[in-house]
ROLUMNU-914598 format. One line per 4 residues: their letters; for each residue x, y, z of C-alpha. Coordinates in steps of 0.05 Angstrom, whole numbers, plus 5000, padded with zeros to 4 digits. Layout:
ROLUMNU-914598
A> X/Y/Z ~ ...
END
This chain:
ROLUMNU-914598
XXXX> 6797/3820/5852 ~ 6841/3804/5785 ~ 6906/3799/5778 ~ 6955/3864/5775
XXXX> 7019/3875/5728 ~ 7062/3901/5791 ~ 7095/3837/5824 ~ 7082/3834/5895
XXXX> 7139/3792/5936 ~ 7109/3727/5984 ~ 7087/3768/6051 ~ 7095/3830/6030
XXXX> 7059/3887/6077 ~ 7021/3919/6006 ~ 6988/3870/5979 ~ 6932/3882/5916
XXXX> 6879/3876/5974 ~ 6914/3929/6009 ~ 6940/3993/5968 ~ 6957/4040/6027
XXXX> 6961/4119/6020 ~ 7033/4156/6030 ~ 7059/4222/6014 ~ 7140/4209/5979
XXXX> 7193/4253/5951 ~ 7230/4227/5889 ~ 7311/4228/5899 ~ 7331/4292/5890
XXXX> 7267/4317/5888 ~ 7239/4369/5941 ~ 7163/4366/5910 ~ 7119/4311/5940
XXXX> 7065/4260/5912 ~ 7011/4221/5943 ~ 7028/4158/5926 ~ 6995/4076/5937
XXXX> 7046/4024/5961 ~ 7043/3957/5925 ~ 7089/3910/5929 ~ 7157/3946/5928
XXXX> 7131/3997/5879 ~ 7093/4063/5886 ~ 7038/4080/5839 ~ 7050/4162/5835
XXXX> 6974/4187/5840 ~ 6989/4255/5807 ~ 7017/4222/5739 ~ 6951/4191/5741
XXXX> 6907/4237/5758 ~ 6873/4239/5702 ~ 6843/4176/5699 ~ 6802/4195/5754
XXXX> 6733/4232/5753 ~ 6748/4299/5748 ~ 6726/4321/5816 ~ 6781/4281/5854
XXXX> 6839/4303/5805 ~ 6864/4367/5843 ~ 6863/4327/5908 ~ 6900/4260/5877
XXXX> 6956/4318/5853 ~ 6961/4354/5919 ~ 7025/4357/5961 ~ 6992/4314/6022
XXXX> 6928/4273/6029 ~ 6886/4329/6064 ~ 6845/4349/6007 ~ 6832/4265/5995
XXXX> 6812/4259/6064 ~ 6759/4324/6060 ~ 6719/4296/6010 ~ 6692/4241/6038
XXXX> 6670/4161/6049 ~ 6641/4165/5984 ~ 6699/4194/5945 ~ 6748/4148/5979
XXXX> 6711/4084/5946 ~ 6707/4115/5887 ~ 6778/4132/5889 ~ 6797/4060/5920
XXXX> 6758/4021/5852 ~ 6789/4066/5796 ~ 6859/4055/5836 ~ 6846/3975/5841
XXXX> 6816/3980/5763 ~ 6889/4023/5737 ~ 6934/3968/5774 ~ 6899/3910/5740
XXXX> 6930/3870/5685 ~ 6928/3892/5611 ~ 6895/3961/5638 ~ 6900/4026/5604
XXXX> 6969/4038/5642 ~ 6997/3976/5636 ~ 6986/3982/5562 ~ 7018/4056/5562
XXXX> 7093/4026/5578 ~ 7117/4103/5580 ~ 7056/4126/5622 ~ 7078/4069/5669
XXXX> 7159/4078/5671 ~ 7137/4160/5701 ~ 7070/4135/5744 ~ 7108/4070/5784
XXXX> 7166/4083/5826 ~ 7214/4042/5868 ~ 7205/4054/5950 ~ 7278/4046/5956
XXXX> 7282/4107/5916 ~ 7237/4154/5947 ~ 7235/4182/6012 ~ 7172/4186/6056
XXXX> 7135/4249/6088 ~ 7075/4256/6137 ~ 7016/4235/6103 ~ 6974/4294/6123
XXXX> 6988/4363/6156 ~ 6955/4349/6233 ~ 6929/4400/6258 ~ 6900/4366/6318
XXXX> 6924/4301/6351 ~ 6888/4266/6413 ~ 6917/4208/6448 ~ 6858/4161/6482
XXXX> 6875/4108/6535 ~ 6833/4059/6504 ~ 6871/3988/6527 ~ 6829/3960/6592
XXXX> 6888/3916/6607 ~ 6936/3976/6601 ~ 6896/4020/6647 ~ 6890/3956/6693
XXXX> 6960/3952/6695 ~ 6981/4013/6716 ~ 6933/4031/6758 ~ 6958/3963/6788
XXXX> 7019/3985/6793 ~ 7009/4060/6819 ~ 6939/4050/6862 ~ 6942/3984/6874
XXXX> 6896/3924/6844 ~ 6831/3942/6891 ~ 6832/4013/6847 ~ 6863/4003/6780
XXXX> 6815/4028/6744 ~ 6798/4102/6753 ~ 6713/4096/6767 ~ 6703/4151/6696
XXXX> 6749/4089/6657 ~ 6681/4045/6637 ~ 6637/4100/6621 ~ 6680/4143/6570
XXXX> 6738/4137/6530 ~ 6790/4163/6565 ~ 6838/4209/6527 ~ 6884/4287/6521
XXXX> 6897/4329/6470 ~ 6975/4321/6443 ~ 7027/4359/6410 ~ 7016/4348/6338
XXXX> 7081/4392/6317 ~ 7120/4341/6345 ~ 7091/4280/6306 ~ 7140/4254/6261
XXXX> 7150/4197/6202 ~ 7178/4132/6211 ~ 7264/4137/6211 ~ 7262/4207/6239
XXXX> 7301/4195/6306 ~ 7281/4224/6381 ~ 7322/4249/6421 ~ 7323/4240/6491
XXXX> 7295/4292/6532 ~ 7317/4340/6584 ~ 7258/4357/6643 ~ 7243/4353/6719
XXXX> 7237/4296/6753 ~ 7239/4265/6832 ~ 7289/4212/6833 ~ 7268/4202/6910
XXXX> 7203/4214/6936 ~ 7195/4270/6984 ~ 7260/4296/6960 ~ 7270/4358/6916
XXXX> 7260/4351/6852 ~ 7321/4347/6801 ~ 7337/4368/6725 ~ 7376/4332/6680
XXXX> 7360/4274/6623 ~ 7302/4234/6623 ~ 7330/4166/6652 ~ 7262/4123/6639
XXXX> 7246/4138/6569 ~ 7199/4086/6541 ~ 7163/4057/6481 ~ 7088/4063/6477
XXXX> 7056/4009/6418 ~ 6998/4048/6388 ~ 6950/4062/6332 ~ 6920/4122/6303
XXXX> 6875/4147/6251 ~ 6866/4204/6214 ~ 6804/4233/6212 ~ 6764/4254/6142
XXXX> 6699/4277/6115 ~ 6675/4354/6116 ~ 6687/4393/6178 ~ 6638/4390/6233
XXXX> 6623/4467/6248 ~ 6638/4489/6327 ~ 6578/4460/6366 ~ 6551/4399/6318
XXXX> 6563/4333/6350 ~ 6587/4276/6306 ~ 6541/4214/6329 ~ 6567/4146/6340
XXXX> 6541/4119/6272 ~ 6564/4177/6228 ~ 6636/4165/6264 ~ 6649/4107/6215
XXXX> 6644/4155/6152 ~ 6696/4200/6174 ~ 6751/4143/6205 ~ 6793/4162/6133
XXXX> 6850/4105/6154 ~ 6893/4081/6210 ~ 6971/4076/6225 ~ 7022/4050/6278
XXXX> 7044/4093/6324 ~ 7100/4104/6380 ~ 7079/4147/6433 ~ 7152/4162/6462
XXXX> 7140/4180/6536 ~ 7188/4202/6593 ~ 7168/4159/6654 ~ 7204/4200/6697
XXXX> 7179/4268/6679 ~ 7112/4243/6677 ~ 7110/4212/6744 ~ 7132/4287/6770
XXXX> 7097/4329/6720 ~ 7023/4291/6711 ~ 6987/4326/6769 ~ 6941/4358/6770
XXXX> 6927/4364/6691 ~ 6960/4300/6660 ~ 7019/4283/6611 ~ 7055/4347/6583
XXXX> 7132/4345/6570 ~ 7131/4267/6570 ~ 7094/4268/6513 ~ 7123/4322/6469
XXXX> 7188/4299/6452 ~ 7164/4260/6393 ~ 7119/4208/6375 ~ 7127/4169/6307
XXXX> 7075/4142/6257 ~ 7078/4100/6197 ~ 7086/4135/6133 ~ 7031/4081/6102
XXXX> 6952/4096/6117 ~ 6906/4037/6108 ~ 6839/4049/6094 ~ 6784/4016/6122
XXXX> 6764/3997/6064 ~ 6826/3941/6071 ~ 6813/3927/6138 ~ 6749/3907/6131
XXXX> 6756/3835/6127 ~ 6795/3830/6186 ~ 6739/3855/6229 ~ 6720/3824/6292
XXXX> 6671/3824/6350 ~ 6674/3900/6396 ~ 6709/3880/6460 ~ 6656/3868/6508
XXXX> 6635/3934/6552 ~ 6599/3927/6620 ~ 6582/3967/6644 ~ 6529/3984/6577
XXXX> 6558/4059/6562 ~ 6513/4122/6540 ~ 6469/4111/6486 ~ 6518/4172/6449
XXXX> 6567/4118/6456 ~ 6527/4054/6438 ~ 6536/4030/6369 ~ 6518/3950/6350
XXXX> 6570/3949/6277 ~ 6621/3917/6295 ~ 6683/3965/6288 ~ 6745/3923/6313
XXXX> 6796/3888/6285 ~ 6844/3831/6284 ~ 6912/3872/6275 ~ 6977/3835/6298
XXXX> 7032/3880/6324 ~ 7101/3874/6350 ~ 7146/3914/6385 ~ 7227/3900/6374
XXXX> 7275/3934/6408 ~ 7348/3937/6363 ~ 7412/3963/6406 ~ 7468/3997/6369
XXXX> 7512/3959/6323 ~ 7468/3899/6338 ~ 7447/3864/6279 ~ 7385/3843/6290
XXXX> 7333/3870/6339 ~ 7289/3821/6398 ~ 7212/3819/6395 ~ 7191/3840/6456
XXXX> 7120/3844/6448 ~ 7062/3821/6416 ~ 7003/3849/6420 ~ 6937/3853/6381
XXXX> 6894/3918/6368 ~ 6827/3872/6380 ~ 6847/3894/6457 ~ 6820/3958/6458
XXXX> 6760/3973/6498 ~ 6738/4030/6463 ~ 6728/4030/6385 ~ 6749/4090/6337
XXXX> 6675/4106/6328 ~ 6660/4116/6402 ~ 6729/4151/6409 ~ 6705/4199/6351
XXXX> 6637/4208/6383 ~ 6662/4220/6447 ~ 6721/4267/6425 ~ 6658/4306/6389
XXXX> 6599/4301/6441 ~ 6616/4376/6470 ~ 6610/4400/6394 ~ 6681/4397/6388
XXXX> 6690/4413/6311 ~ 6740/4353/6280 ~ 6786/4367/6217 ~ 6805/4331/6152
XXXX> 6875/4308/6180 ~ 6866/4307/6247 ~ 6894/4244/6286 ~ 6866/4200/6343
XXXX> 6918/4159/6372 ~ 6889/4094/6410 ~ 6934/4098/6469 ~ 6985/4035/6486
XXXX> 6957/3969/6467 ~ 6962/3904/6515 ~ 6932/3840/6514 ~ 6928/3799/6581
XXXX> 6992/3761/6582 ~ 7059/3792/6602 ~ 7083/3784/6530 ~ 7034/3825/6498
XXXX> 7040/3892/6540 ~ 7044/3951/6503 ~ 7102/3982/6536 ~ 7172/3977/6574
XXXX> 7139/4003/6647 ~ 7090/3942/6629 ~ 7140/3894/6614 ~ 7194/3905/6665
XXXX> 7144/3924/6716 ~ 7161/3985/6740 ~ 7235/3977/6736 ~ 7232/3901/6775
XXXX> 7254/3862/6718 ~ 7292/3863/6654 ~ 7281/3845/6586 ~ 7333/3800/6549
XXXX> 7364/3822/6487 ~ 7402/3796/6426 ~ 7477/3801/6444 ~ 7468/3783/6517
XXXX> 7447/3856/6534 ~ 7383/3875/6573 ~ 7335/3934/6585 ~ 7287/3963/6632
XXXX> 7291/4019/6592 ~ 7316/4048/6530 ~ 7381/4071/6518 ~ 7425/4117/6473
XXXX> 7430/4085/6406 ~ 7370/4040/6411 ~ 7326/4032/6352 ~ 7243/4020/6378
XXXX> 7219/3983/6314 ~ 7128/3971/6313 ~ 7100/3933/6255 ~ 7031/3915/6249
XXXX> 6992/3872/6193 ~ 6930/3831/6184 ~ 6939/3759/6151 ~ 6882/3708/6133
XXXX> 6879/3633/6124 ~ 6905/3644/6046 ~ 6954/3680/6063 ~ 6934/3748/6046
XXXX> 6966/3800/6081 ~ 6950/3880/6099 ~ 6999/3907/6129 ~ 7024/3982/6154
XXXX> 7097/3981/6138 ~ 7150/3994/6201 ~ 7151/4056/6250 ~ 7217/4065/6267
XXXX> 7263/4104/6304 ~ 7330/4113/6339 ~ 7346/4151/6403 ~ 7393/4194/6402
XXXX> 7433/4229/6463 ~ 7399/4292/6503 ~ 7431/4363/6483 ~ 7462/4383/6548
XX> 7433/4452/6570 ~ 7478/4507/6569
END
């Protein structure tokens, strides 16, 4: 790859190898742009759009990155060169200084919007030492694992109204939950609210009509790019809430994604082996590309008016059992028809050692120890004021770097019902 006019800082997430989608205001500005981070500038795609064959131009100008994701794997590296080709040195727009000044944009000066409009969002449960652990922890270590958790990616539809961007805060919800067993059940503010460290991606290509089946192999054409992800969740009202029909109000009060979507395209040289699957799943589900990858990501937790926030985990998205492609295949086996936009969250991602689990009821065990913060303060779980901070990002021997940006937010106090 040659050289490109925009400086890129030492370690910076958006490197020339990586050139992540967004979707950005500019200040003062209510109209959005897709946009590609690189280094701390944005390269506005609709004051470009014209450099572009002529078939992608109405989606490069469009308000999100729906229309980009609909037309497909092949569009998307077409798209990706001509993008890589406009950035390089002494290229048509770096020789059109006035071109330039309107197409690249400071991130400090724009503010960032959902990516896509979802219209569908699943969550999978996709971490085999996640499940392990709390089915450890609820069924004990003879059962962990449910006996469907080997043969099929696990996984529920979500709320996708409630999916938010990176700096929008959550506040803490109100719902039933049974502080003693047996007891009666109470109402009042969730007391265990917790962090979930997660992935998604958004789903592309032409829509599969009602009753076609997307097959494991055609799954990698329409993975359009992934972000981080908190899955917020309510231990409390889940515990009470969960049966018979699974996760409901725990799961609706928010969940935040990174404003930045890598493509695969800029993952692909971080791929590594498929975790290993015994036992061998249904040939719907078999594929032998490998489609995993060697993501780092870390979870800090910042209290209020602290200065700094304290790593508390770090994890690795190489843990998942289940790949995208077997998660799409899967998701579409029952002819399930899938949607430009739609996003498939991997569910919280452990490793094997207590400093790599995924989420506060992992860490602190139920509530049987605490984590140490900066400032001498501790959690089991979050509090009022507490900022949840996720950052993920691939990084080779040169130093190269891909990475997805923060996913941030703050909780803020329940409303107290009236």
């Amino acid at each position: 790859m040659s050289e490109t006019f925009i400086s890129i800082p030492h370690n910076s997430d958006f490197s020339y190898e990586n050139l992540p989608y967004g979707v950005f205001s500019r200040s003062g500005q209510t109209e959005t742009h897709i946009g590609v981070a690189i280094g701390e500038q944005i390269l506005d795609l609709s004051a470009v759009a014209h450099f572009y064959d002529v078939a992608y131009q109405n989606a490069l100008r469009a308000a999100n990155l729906n229309e980009l994701m609909s037309l497909g794997y092949d569009a998307w590296a077409a798209v990706r060169t001509r993008t890589i080709a406009l950035l390089a040195r002494n290229s048509e727009l770096d020789r059109d200084e006035s071109l330039k000044s309107q197409a690249v944009v400071s991130q400090k000066s724009v503010k960032m919007h959902l990516p896509a409009t979802i219209g569908d969002y699943t969550d999978f449960y996709s971490s085999i030492h996640h499940a392990t652990n709390v089915g450890v922890m609820f069924r004990g270590r003879e059962n962990a694992l449910m006996p469907n958790w080997k043969h099929l990616p696990v996984g529920y539809h979500g709320r996708a109204s409630s999916v938010v961007v990176s700096g929008t805060p959550i506040r803490r919800p109100l719902g039933q939950t049974l502080p003693v067993d047996g007891a009666d059940p109470a109402f009042g503010p969730c007391r265990l609210l917790d962090f979930e460290l997660e992935m998604a991606f958004f789903i592309g290509g032409p829509e599969n009509k009602l009753g076609e089946r997307v097959s494991v192999t055609e799954s990698r054409k329409r993975v359009f790019g992934f972000v981080v992800m908190n899955d917020w969740s309510a231990r409390d009202i889940q515990k009470w809430e969960y049966v018979p029909l699974g996760p409901f109000t725990a799961k609706n009060l928010g969940t935040t994604i990174s404003p930045w979507v890598v493509t695969v395209a800029a993952l692909e040289p971080y791929i590594v082996d498929n975790f290993p699957q015994d036992p061998t799943p249904f040939p719907y589900l078999q594929h032998k590309e490998n489609f995993n990858f060697d993501i780092k990501l870390e979870v800090d937790i910042k209290p209020k008016g602290a200065a700094v926030g304290t790593t508390v985990c770090r994890s690795n998205y190489r843990h998942l059992y289940w790949t995208a492609l077997q998660q799409v295949a899967h998701h579409s086996v029952t002819g399930c028809n899938l949607r430009p936009g739609d996003l498939m969250a991997s569910g919280t991602i452990s490793g094997e050692t207590a400093d790599s689990f995924g989420s506060l009821l992992e860490l602190c065990w139920k509530g049987t120890k605490t984590i140490p913060l900066s400032g001498g303060e501790t959690r089991k779980f979050l509090q009022d004021g507490d900022e949840v901070i996720i950052r993920g990002y691939c990084e080779n021997d040169q130093g190269k770097r891909i990475g997805f940006g923060s996913c941030s937010g703050v909780v803020l106090p329940a409303i107290p019902f009236e």
